[in-house]
SEFI-627353 format. One record per residue: residue in one letter; x, y, z of N, C-alpha, C in turn. Coordinates in steps of 0.05 Angstrom, whole numbers, plus 5000, padded with zeros to 4 digits. Example, Ala and Ser with C-alpha at 12.3 -4.5 7.8 and 13.67 -1.06 7.14 Angstrom:
! residues 2
[pt 'A' [5264 4886 5156] [5246 4910 5156] [5264 4934 5156]]
[pt 'S' [5257 4955 5142] [5273 4979 5143] [5258 5001 5157]]
This chain:
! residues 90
[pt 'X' [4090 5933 4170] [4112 5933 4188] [4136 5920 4174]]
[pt 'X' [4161 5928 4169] [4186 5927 4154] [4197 5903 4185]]
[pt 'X' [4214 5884 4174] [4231 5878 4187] [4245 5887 4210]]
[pt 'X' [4256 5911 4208] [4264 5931 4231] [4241 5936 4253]]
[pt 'X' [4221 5949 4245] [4204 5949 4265] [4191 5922 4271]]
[pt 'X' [4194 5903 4276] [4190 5883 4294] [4206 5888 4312]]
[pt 'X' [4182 5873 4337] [4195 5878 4363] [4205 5855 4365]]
[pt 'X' [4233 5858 4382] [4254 5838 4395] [4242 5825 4417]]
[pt 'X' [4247 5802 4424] [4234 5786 4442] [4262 5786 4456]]
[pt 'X' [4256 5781 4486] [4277 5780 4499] [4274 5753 4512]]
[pt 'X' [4293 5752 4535] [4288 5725 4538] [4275 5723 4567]]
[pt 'X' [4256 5737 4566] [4227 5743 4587] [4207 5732 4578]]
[pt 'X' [4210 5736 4554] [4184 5722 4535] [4175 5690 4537]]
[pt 'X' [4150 5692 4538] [4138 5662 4541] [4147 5645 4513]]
[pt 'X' [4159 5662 4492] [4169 5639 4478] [4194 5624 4476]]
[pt 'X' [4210 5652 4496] [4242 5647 4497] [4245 5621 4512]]
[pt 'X' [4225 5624 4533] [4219 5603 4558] [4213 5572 4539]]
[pt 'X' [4199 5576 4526] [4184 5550 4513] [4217 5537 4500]]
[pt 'X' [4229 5560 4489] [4247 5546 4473] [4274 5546 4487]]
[pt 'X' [4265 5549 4512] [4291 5530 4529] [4282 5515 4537]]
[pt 'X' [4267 5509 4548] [4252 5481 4560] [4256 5461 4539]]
[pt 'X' [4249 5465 4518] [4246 5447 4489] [4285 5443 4493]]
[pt 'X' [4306 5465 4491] [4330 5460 4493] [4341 5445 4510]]
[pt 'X' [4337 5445 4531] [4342 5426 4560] [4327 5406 4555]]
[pt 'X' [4310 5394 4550] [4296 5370 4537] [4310 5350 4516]]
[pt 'X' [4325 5367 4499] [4331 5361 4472] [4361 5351 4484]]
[pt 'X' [4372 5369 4504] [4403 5365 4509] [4402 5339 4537]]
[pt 'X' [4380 5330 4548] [4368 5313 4564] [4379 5285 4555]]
[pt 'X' [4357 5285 4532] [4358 5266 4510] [4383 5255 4502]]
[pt 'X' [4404 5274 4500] [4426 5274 4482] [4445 5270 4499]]
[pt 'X' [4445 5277 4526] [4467 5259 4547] [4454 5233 4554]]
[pt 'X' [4430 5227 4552] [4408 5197 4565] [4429 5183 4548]]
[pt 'X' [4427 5190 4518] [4430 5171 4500] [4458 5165 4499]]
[pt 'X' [4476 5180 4503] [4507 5173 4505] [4511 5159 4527]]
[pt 'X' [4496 5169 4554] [4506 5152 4576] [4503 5123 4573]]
[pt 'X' [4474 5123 4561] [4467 5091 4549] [4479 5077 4538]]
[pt 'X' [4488 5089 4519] [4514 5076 4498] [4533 5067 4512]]
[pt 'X' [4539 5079 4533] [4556 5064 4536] [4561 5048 4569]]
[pt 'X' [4542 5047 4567] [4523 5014 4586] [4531 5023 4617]]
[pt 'X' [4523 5061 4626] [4531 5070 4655] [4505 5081 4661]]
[pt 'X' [4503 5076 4681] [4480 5079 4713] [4492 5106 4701]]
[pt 'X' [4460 5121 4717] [4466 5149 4732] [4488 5150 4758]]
[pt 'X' [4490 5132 4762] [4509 5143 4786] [4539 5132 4775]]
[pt 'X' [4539 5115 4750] [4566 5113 4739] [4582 5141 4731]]
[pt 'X' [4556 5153 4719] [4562 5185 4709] [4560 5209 4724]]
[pt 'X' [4547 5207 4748] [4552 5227 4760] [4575 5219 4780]]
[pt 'X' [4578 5206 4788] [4612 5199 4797] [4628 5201 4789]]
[pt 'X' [4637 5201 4755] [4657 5204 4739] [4664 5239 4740]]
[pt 'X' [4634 5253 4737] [4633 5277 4732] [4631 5291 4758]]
[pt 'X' [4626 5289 4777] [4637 5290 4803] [4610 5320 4810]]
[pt 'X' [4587 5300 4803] [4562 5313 4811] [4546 5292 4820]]
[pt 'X' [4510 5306 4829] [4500 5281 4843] [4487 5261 4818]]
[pt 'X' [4472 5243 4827] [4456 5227 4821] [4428 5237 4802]]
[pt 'X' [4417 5258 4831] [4394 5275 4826] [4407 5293 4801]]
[pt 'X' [4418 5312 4801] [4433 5335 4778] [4424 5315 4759]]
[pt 'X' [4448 5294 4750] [4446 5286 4727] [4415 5280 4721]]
[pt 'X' [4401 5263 4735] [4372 5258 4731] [4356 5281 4722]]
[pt 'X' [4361 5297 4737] [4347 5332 4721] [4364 5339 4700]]
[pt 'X' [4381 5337 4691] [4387 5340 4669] [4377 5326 4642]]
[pt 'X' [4381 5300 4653] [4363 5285 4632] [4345 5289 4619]]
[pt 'X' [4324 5297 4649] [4293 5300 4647] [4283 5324 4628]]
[pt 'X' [4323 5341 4627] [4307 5372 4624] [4292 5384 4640]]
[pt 'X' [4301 5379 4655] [4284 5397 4684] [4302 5425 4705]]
[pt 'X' [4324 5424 4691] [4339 5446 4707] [4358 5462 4682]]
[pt 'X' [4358 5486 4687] [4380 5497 4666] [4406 5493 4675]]
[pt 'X' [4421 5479 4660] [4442 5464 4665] [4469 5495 4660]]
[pt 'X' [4481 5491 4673] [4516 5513 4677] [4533 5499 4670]]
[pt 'X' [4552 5515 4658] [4577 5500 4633] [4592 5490 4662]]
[pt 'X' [4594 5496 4682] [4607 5488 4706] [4601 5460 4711]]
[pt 'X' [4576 5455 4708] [4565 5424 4716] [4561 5406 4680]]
[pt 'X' [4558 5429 4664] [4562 5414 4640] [4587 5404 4626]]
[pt 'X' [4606 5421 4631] [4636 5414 4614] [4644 5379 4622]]
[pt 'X' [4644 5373 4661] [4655 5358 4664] [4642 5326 4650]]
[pt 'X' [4605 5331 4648] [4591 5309 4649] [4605 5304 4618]]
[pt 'X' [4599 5329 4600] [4609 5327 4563] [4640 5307 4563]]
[pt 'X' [4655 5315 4583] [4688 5311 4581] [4683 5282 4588]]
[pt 'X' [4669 5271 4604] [4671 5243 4612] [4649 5226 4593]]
[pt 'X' [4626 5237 4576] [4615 5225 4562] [4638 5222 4537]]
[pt 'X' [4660 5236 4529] [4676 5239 4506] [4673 5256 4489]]
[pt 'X' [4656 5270 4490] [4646 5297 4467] [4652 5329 4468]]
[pt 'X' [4650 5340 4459] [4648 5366 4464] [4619 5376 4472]]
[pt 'X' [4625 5395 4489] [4597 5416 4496] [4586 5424 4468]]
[pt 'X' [4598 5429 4453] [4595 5438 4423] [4575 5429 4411]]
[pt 'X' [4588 5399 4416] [4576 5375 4401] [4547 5367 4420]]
[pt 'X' [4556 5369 4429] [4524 5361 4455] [4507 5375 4434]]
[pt 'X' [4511 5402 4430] [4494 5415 4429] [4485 5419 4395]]
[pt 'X' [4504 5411 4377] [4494 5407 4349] [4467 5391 4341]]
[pt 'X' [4457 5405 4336] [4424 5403 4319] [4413 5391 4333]]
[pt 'X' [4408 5407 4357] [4381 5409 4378] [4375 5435 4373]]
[pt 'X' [4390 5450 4363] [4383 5481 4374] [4373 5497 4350]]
């Protein structure tokens, strides 16, 4: 089988799945740790970002697929870019 004929996985696939879960985990981590830094409650940050308590907490956890709608504001008030959130997790 040549390169070409491999089949394309879409993102139905139990691996596409695995490797968002692993993504939302990884991007979890990577708002936990900024919010930490800089010494704010979950509810310091979801107040700033003008979402709940719970959201941010599933976000953390990696427990919900997060929307640039609810992600832009939390990135803009942590000080980073979405960009950057997302450099070398992925």
């Amino acid at each position: 089988m040549t390169g070409q004929d491999k089949p394309v996985k879409t993102a139905g696939d139990a691996g596409s799945a695995g490797a968002a879960r692993t993504l939302q985990k990884a991007l979890g981590r990577r708002i936990r740790s900024l919010r930490e830094q800089r010494g704010w409650t979950l509810r310091n940050l979801a107040d700033a970002a003008g979402t709940s308590v719970s959201q941010i907490g599933k976000m953390e956890r990696g427990e919900c697929n997060v929307t640039l709608t609810t992600l832009l504001p939390v990135a803009e008030k942590l000080g980073i870019t979405v960009s950057a959130l997302f450099r070398g997790i992925g």
